[in-house]
PyMOL Python script that loads the backbone (N, CA, C, O; Angstrom):
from pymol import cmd

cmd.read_pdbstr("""\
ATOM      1  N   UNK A   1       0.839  -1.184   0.000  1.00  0.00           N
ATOM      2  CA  UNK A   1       0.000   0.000   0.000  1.00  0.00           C
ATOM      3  C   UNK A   1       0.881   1.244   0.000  1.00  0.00           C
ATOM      4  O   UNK A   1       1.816   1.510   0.755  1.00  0.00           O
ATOM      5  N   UNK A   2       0.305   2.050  -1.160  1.00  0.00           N
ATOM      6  CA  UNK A   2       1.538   3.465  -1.063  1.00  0.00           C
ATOM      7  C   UNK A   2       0.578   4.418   0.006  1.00  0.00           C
ATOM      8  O   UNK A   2      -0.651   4.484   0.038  1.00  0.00           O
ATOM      9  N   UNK A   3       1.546   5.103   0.835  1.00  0.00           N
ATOM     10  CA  UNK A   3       0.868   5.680   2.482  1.00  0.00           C
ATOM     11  C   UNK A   3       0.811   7.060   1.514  1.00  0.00           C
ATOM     12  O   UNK A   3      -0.100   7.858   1.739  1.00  0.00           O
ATOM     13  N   UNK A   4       1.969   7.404   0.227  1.00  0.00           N
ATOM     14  CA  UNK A   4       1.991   8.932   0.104  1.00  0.00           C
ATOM     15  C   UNK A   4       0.655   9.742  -0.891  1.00  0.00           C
ATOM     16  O   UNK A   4       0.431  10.783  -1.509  1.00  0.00           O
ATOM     17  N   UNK A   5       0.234   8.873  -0.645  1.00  0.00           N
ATOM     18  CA  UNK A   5      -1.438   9.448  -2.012  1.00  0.00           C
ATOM     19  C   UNK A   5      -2.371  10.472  -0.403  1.00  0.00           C
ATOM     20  O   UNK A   5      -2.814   9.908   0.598  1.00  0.00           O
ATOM     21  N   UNK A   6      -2.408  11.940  -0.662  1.00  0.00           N
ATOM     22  CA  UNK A   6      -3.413  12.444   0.125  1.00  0.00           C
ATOM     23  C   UNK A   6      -4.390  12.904  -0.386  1.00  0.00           C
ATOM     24  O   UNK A   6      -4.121  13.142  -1.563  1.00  0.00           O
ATOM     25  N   UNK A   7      -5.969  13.314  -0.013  1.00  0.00           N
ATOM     26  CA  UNK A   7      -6.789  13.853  -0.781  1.00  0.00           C
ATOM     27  C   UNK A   7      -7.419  14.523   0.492  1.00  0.00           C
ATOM     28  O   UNK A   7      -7.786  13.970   1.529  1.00  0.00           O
ATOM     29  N   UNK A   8      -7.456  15.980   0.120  1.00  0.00           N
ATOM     30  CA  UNK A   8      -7.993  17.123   1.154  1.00  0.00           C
ATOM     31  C   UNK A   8      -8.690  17.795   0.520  1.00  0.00           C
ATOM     32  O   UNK A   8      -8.401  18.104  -0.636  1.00  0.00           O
ATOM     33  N   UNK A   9      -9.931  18.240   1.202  1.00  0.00           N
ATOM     34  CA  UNK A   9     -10.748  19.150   0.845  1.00  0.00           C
ATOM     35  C   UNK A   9     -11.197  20.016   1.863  1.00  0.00           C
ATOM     36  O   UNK A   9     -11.264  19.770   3.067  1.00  0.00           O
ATOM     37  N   UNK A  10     -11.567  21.296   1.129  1.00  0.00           N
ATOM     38  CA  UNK A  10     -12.245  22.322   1.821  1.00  0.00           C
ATOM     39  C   UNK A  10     -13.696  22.293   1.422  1.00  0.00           C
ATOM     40  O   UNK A  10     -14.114  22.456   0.275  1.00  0.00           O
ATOM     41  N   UNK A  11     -14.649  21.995   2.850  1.00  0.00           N
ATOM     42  CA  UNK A  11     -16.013  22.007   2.359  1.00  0.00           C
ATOM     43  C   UNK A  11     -16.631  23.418   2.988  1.00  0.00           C
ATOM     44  O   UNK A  11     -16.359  23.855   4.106  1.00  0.00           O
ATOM     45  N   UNK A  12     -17.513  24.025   2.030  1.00  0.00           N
ATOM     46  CA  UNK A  12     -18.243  25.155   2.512  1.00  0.00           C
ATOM     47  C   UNK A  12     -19.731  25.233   2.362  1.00  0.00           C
ATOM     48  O   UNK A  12     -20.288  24.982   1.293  1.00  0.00           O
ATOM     49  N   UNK A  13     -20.462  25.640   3.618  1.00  0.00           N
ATOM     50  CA  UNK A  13     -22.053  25.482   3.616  1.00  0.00           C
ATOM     51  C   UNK A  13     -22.371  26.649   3.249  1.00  0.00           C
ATOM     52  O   UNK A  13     -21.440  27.449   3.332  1.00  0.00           O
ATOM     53  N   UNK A  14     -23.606  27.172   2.765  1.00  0.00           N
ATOM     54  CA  UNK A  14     -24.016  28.142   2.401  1.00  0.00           C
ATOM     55  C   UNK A  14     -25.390  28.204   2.577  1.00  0.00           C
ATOM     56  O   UNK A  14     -25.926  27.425   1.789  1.00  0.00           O
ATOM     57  N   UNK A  15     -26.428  28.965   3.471  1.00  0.00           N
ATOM     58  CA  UNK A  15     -27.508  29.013   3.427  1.00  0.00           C
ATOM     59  C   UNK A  15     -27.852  29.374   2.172  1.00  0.00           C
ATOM     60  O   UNK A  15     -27.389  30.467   1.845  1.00  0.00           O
ATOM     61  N   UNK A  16     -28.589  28.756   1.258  1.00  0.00           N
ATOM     62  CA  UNK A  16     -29.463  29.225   0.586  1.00  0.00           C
ATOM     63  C   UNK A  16     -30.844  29.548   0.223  1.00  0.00           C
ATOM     64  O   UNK A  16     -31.226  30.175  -0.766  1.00  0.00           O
ATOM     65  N   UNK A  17     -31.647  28.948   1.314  1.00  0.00           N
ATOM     66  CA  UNK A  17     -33.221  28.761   1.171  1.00  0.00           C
ATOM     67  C   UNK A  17     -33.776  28.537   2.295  1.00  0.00           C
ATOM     68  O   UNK A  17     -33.084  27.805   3.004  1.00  0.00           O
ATOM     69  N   UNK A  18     -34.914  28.921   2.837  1.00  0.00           N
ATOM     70  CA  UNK A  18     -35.598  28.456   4.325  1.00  0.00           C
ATOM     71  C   UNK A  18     -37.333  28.389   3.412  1.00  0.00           C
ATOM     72  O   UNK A  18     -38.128  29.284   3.127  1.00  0.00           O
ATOM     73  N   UNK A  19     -37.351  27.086   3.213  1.00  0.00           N
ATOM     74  CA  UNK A  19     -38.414  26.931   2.948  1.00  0.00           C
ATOM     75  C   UNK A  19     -40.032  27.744   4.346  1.00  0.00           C
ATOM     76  O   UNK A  19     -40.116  27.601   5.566  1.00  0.00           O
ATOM     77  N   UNK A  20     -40.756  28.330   3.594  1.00  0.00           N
ATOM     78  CA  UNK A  20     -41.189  28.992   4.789  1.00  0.00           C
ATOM     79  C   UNK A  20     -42.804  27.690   5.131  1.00  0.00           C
ATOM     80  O   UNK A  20     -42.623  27.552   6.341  1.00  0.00           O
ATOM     81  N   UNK A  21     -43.327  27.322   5.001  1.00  0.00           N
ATOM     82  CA  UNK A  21     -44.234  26.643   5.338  1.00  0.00           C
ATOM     83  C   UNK A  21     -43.598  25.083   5.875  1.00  0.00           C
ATOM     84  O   UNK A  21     -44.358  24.126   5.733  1.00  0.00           O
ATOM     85  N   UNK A  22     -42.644  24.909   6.297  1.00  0.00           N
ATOM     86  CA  UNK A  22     -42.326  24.253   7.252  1.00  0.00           C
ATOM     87  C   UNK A  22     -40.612  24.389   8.108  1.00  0.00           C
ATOM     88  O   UNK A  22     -40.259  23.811   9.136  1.00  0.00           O
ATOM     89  N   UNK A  23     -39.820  25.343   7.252  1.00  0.00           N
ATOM     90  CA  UNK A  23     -38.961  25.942   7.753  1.00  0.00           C
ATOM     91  C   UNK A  23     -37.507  25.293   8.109  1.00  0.00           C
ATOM     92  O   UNK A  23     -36.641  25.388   8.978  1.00  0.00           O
ATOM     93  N   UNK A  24     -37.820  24.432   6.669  1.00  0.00           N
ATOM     94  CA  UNK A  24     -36.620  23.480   6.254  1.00  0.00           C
ATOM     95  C   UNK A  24     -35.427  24.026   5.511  1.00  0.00           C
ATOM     96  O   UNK A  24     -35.696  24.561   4.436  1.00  0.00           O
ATOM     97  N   UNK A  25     -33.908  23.990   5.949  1.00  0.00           N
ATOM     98  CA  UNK A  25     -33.184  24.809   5.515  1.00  0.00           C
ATOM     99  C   UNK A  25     -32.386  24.010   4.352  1.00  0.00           C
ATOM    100  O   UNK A  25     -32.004  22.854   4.530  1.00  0.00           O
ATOM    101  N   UNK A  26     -32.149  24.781   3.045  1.00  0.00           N
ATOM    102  CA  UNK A  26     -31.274  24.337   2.021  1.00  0.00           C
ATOM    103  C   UNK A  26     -30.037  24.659   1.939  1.00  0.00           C
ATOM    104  O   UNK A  26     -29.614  25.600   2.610  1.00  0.00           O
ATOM    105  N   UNK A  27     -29.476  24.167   1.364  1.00  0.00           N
ATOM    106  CA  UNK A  27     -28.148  24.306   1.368  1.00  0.00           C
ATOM    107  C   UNK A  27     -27.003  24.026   0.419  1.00  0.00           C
ATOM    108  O   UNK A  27     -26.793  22.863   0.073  1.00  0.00           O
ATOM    109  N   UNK A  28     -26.182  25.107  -0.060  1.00  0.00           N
ATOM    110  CA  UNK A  28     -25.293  25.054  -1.142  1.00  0.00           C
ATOM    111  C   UNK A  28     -24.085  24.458  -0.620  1.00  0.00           C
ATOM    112  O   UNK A  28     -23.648  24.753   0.493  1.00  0.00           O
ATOM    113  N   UNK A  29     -23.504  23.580  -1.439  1.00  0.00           N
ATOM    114  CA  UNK A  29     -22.277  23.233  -0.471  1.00  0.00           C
ATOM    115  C   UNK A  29     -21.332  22.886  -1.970  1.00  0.00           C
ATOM    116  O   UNK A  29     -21.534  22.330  -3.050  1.00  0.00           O
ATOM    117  N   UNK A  30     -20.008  23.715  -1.146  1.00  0.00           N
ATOM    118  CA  UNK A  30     -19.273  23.912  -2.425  1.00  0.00           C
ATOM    119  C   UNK A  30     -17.770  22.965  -2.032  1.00  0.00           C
ATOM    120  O   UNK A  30     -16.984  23.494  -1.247  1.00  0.00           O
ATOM    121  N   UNK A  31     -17.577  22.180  -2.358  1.00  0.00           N
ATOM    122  CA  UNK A  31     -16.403  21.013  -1.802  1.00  0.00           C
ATOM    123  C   UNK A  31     -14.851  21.165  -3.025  1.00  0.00           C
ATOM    124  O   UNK A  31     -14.755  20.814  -4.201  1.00  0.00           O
ATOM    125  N   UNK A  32     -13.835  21.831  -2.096  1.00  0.00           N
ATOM    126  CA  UNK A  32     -12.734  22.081  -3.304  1.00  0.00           C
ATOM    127  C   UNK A  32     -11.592  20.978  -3.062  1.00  0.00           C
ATOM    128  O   UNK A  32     -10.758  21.080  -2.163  1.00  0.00           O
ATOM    129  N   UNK A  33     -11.640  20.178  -3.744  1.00  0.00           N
ATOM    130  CA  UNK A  33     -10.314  19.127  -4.040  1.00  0.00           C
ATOM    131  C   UNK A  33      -9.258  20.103  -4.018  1.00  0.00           C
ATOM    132  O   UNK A  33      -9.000  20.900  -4.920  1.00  0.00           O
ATOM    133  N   UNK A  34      -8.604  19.963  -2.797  1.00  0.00           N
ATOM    134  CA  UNK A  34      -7.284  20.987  -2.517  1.00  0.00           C
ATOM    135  C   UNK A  34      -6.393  20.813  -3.403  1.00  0.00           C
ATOM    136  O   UNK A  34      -5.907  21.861  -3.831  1.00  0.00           O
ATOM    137  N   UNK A  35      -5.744  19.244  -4.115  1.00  0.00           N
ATOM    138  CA  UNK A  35      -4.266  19.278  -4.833  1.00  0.00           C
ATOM    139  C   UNK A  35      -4.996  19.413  -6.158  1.00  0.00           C
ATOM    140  O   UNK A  35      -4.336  20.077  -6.957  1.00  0.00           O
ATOM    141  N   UNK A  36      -6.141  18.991  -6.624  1.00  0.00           N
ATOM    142  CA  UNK A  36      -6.241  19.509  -7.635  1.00  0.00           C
ATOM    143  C   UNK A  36      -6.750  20.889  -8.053  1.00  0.00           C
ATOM    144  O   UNK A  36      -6.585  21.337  -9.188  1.00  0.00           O
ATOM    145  N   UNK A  37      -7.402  21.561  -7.031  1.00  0.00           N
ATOM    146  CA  UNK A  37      -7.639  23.172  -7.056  1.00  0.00           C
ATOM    147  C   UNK A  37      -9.191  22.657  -7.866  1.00  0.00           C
ATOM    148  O   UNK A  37      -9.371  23.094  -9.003  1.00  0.00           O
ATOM    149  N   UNK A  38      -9.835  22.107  -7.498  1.00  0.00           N
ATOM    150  CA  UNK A  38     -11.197  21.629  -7.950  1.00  0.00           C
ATOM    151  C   UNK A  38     -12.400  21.853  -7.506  1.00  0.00           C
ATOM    152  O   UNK A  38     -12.789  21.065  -6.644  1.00  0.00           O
ATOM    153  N   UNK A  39     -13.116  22.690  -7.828  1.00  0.00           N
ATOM    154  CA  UNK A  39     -14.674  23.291  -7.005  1.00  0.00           C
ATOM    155  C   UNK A  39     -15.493  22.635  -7.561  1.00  0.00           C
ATOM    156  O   UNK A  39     -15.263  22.228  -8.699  1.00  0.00           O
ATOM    157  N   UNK A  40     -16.595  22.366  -6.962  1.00  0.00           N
ATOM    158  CA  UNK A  40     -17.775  21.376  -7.481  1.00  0.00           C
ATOM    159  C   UNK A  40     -18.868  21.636  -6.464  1.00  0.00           C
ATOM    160  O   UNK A  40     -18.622  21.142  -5.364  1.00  0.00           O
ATOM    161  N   UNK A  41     -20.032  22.300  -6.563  1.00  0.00           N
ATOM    162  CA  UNK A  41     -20.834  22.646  -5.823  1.00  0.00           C
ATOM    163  C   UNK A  41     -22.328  21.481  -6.032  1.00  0.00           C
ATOM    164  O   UNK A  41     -22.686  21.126  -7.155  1.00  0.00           O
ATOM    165  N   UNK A  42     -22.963  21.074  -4.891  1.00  0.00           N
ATOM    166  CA  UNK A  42     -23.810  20.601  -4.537  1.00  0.00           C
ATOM    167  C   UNK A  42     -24.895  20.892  -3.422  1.00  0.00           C
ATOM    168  O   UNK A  42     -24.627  21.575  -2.433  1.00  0.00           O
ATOM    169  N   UNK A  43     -26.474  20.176  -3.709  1.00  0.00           N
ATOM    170  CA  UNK A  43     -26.931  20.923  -2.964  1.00  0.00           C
ATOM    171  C   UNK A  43     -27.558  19.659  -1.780  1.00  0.00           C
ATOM    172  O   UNK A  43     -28.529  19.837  -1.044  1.00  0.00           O
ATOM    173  N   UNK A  44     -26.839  18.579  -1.839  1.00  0.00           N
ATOM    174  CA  UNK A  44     -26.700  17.826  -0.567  1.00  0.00           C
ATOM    175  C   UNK A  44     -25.308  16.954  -0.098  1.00  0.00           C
ATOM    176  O   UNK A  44     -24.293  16.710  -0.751  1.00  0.00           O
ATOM    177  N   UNK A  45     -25.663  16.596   1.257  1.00  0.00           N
ATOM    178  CA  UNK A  45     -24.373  16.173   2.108  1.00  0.00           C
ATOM    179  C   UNK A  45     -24.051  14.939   1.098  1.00  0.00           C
ATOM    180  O   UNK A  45     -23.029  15.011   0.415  1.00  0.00           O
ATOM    181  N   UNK A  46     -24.845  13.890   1.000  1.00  0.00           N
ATOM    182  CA  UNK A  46     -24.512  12.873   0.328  1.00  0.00           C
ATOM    183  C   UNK A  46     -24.368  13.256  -1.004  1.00  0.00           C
ATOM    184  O   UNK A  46     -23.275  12.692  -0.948  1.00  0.00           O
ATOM    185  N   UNK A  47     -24.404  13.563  -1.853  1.00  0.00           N
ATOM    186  CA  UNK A  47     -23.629  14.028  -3.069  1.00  0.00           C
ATOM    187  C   UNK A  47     -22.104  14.389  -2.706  1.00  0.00           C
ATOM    188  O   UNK A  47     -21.060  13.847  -3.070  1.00  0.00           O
ATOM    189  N   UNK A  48     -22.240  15.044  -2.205  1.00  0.00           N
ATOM    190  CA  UNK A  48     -20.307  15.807  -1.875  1.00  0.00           C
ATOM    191  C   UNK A  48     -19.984  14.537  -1.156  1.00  0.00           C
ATOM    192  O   UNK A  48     -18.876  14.120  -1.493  1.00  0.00           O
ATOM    193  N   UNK A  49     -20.537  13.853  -0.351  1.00  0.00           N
ATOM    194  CA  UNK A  49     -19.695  12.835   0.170  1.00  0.00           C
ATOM    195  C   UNK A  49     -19.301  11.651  -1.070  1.00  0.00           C
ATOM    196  O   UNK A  49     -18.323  10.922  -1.232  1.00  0.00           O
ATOM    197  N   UNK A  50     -20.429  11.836  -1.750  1.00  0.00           N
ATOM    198  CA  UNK A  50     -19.945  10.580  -2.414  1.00  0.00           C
ATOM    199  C   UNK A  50     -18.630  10.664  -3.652  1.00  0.00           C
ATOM    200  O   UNK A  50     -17.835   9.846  -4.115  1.00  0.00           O
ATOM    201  N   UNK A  51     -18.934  12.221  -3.883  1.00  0.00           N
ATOM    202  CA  UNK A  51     -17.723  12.891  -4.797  1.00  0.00           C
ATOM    203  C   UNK A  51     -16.460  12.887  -3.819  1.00  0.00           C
ATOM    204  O   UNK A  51     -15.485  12.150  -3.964  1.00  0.00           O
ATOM    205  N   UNK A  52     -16.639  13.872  -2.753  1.00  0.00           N
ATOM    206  CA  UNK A  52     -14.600  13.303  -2.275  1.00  0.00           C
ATOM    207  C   UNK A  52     -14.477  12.028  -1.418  1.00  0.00           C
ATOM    208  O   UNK A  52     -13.540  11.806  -0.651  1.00  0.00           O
ATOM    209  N   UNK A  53     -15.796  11.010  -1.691  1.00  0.00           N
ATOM    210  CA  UNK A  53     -14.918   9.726  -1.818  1.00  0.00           C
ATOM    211  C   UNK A  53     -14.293   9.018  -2.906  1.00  0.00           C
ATOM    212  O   UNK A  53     -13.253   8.359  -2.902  1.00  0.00           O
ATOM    213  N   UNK A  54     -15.371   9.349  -4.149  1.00  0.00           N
ATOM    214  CA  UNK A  54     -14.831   9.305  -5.451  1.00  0.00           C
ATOM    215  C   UNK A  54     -13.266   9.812  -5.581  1.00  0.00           C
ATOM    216  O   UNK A  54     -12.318   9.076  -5.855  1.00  0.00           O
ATOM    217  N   UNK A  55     -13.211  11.036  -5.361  1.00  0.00           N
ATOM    218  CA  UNK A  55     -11.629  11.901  -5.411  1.00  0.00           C
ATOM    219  C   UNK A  55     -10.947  10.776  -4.554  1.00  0.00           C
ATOM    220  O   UNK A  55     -10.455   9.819  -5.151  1.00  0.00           O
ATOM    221  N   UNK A  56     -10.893  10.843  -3.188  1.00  0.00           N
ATOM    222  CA  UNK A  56     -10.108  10.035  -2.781  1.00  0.00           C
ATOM    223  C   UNK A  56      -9.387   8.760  -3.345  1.00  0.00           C
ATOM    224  O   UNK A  56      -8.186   8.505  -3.436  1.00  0.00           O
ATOM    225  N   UNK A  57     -10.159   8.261  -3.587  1.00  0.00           N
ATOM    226  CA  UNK A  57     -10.555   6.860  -4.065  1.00  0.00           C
ATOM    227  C   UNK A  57      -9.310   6.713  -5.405  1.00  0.00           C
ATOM    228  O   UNK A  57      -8.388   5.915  -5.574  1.00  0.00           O
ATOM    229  N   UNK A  58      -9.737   7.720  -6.088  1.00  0.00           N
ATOM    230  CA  UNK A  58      -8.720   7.697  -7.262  1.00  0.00           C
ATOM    231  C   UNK A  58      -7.173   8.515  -7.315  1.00  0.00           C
ATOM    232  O   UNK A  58      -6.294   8.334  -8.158  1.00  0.00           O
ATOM    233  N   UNK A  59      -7.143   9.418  -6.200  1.00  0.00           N
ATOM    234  CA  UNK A  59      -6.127   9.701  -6.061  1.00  0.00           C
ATOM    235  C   UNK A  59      -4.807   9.163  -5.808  1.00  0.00           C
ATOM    236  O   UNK A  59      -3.839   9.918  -5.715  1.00  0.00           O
TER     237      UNK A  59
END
""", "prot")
cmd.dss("prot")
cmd.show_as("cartoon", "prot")
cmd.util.cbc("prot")
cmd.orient("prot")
């Protein structure tokens, strides 16, 4: 197993929406693959998770 493969990201939340008739909050979330300088915005947790596991994964 090679130990030197890293994959880091910066994740950022962003209110975007408060649904008002039940007051459910949305959310932009913008996840940047640090070594590759890579932004990719989504508007749930499991999406971005499944992308920088993807990244990881292949790094």
């Amino acid at each position: 197993m090679d130990t030197k493969h890293i994959a880091s990201f910066v994740v950022r939340f962003q209110l975007a929406a408060i649904e008002k008739e039940n007051g459910k909050k949305k959310w932009r979330i913008k996840v940047t693959h640090v070594q590759e300088e890579r932004e990719t915005l989504f508007e749930s947790i499991e999406d971005a998770m499944t992308f920088m596991k993807s990244m990881a994964e292949d790094s």
